[in-house]
N, C-alpha and C positions, 0 to 999 in steps of 0.2 A: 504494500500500500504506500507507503513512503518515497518509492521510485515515480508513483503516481502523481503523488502530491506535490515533488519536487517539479516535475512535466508541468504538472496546471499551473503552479506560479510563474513558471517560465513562459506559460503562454501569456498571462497576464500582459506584460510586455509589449505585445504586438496588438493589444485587443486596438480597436476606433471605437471612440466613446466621445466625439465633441459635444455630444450632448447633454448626455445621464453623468455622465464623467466616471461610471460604473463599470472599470473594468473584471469582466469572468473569462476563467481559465478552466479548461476542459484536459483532460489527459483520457484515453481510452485505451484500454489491453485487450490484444484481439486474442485466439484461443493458441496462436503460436507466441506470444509473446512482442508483438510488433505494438508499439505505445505510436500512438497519433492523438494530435493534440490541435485545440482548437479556441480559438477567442471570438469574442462576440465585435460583429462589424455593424454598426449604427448606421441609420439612413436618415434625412432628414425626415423621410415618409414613413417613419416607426414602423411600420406594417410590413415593411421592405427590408428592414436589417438580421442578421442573421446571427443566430445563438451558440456560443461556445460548445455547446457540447451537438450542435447540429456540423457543422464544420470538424468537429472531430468523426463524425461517424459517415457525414458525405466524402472524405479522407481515404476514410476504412475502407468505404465500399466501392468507392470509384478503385481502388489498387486491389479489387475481388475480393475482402475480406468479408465474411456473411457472421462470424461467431466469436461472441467479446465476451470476456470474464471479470472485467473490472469497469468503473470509471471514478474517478477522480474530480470534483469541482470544487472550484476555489473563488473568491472575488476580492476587488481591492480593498473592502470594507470587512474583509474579514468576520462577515456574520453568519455563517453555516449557510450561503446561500445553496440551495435546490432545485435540479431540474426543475424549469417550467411544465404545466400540462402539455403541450404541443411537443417537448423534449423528450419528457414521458415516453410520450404514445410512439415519436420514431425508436427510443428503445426499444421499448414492448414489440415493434417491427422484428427485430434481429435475437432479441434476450428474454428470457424465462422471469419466473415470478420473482426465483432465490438471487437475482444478478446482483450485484454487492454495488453499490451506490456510498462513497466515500466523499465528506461535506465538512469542509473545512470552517470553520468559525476561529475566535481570537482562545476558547477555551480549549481547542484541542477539534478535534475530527468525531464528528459521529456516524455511524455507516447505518444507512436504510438498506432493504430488499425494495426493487422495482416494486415487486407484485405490491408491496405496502404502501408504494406513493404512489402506487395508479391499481387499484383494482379493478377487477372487472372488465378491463380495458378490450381496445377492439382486437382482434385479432384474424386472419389469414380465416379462420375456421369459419368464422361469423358469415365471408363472404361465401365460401364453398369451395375456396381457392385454396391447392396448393403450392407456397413459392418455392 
């Protein structure tokens, strides 16, 4: 986990934020070990900018990676910030219920399971689809 955590504050760095001034750092571990990491790119049209941990796993999958065992998220405010619902659900896309969700705050790291920050969620099955 800590190899993780070190990735997400490094992406911190590269985040674009003229706006929020809210930099988040993503770190993702695919199921071979390949860490891709990602920061949040702001738009002036909000609706239009793109989430740290969306860019880490658009990354993954553009380089064929389909199966992740960890992620890591960080921000510059250091308050345990947590996938958003929309970040959720492209997990839930690729990762199981038990996917280990690691969230950094100023007190230390607290680790969610996917399945517990989005239940229920949509899934491949719901349509009838196999990916």
């Amino acid at each position: 986990m800590d190899d993780l955590l070190v990735a997400a504050r490094d992406a911190l760095d590269d985040a674009y934020v003229p706006y929020s001034e809210y930099s988040v750092g993503a770190a993702l571990r695919t199921a071979d070990g390949t860490v891709y990491t990602g920061c949040n790119v702001e738009n002036a049209n909000y609706s239009n900018s793109l989430h740290a941990e969306e860019v880490a796993v658009g990354g993954a999958v553009a380089d064929g990676h389909r199966e992740f065992d960890a992620l890591a998220v960080v921000s510059s405010a250091a308050d345990g910030v947590t996938p958003c619902g929309m970040c959720r659900q492209t997990l839930a896309e690729f990762c199981g219920a038990d996917f280990p969700v690691h969230c950094e705050s100023e007190d230390g790291t607290t680790t969610y399971r996917l399945g517990d920050l989005i239940p229920e969620t949509i899934t491949p099955d719901h349509l009838g689809v196999e990916p």
